[in-house]
C-alpha positions as semicolon CSV with decimal commas, in nm:
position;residue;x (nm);y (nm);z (nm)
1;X;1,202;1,939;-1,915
2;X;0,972;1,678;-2,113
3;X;0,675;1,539;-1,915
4;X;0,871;1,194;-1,838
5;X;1,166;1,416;-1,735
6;X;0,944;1,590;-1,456
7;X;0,787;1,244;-1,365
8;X;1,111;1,126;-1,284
9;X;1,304;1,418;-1,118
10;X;0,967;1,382;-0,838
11;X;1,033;1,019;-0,788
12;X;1,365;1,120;-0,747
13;X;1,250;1,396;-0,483
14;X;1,066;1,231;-0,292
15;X;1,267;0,948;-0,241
16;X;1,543;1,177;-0,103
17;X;1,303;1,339;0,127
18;X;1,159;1,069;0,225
19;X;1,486;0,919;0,324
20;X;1,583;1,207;0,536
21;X;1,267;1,197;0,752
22;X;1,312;0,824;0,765
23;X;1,696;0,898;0,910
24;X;1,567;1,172;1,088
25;X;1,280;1,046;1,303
26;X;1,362;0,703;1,280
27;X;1,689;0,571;1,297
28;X;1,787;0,932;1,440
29;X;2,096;0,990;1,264
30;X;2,323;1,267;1,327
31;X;2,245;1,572;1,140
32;X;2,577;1,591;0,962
33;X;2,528;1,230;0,796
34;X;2,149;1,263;0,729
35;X;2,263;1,425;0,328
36;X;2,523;1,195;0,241
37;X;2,307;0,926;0,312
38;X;2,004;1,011;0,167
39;X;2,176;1,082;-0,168
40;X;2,307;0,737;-0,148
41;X;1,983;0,590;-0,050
42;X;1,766;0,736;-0,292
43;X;1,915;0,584;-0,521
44;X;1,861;0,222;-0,458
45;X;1,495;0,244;-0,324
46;X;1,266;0,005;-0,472
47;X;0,927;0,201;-0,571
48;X;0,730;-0,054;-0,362
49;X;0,986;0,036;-0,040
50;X;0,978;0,412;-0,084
51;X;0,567;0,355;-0,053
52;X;0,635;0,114;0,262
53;X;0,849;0,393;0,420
54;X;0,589;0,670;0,325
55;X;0,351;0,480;0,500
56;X;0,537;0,372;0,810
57;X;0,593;0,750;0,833
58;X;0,223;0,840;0,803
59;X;0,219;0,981;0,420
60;X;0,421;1,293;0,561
61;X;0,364;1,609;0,341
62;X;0,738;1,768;0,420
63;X;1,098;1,647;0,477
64;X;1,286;1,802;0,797
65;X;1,399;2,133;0,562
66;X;0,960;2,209;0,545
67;X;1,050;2,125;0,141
68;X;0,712;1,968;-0,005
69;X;0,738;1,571;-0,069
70;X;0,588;1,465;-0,382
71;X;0,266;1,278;-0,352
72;X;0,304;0,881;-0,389
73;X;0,076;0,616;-0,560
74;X;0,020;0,519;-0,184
75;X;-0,100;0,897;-0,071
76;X;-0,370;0,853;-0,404
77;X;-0,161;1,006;-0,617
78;X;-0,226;0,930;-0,927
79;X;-0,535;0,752;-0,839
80;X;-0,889;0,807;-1,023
């Protein structure tokens, strides 16, 4: 996978996790539609929203599965 490739498949990542924690803790969704609707989700979140929701969610580190959520721009990823 090319460098852009990898950039893109963690935005994609993390976005989906994110969404599940958000549907998990927040809006406490039934386990059997937390999936379907993150993979729907993901897809139409705004950079500047998934950062909003990684924040209102404390810059968590894992979704509700314990998989790893790619760092953010908002978590100082990136930053120098």
């Amino acid at each position: 996978m090319t460098p852009r490739g990898r950039e893109r498949a963690s935005d994609l990542i993390r976005r989906h996790r994110l969404a599940e924690l958000l549907f998990t803790d927040t809006l406490d969704l039934p386990e059997d539609r937390i999936e379907p609707n993150a993979c729907v989700f993901e897809h139409v979140l705004s950079p500047e929203v998934t950062d909003s929701i990684c924040k209102l969610l404390g810059h968590p580190r894992a979704c509700p599965h314990g998989q790893p959520i790619p760092l953010g721009a908002c978590c100082g990823a990136g930053s120098t």
